[in-house]
N, C-alpha and C positions, 0 to 999 in steps of 0.2 A: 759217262752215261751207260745203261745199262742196253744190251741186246734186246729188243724188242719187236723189231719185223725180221722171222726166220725164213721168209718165203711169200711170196705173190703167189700161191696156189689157191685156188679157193674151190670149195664142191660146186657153186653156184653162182650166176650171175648176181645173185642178190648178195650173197657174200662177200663178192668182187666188188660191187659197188658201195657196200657199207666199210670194207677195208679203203675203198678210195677216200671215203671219209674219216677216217681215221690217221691215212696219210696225213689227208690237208690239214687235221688239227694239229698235227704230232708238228705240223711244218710251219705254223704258226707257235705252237710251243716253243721252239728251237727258235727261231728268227725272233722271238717275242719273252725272253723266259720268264720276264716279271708278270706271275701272275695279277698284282696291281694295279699293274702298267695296262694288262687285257682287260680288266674288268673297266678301269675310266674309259679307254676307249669305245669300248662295246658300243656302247650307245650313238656314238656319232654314224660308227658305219652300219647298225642296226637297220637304219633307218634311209640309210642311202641305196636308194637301186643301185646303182654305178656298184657300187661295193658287194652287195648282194648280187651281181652277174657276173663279178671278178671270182668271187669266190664258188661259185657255179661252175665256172670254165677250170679253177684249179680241178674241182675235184674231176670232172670231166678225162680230163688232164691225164690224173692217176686213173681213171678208171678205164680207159685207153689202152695206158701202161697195163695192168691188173688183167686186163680182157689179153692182151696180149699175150702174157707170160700164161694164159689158160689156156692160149691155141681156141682163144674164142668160144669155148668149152663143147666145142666139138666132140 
């Protein structure tokens, strides 16, 4: 796999947060790589709150992490 996240720096909170989404997809890519496989599923947890506030908390999660590694962009 190729090098892809060189750094958690970001100019902006808003940057910080849309790489924390970028995480969570990049981490479903990895854990999931059949894109086939993501698309049948889509739909089951599309529609599931439960899934929908799992997936909330991931990026959360990274965006945590990302605030962090910006010293909170102090």
């Amino acid at each position: 796999m190729a090098d892809w996240l060189t750094s958690l720096k970001t100019k902006t909170p808003q940057e910080g947060f849309e790489l924390a989404i970028t995480l969570a997809r990049k981490g479903v890519g990895y854990t999931q790589p059949s894109e086939n496989i993501r698309k049948k599923l889509r739909p089951k947890y599309a529609r599931n709150p439960d899934s929908l506030t799992m997936a909330s908390q991931v990026i959360a999660t990274h965006f945590q992490t990302v605030a962090a590694a910006n010293n909170y962009w102090r």
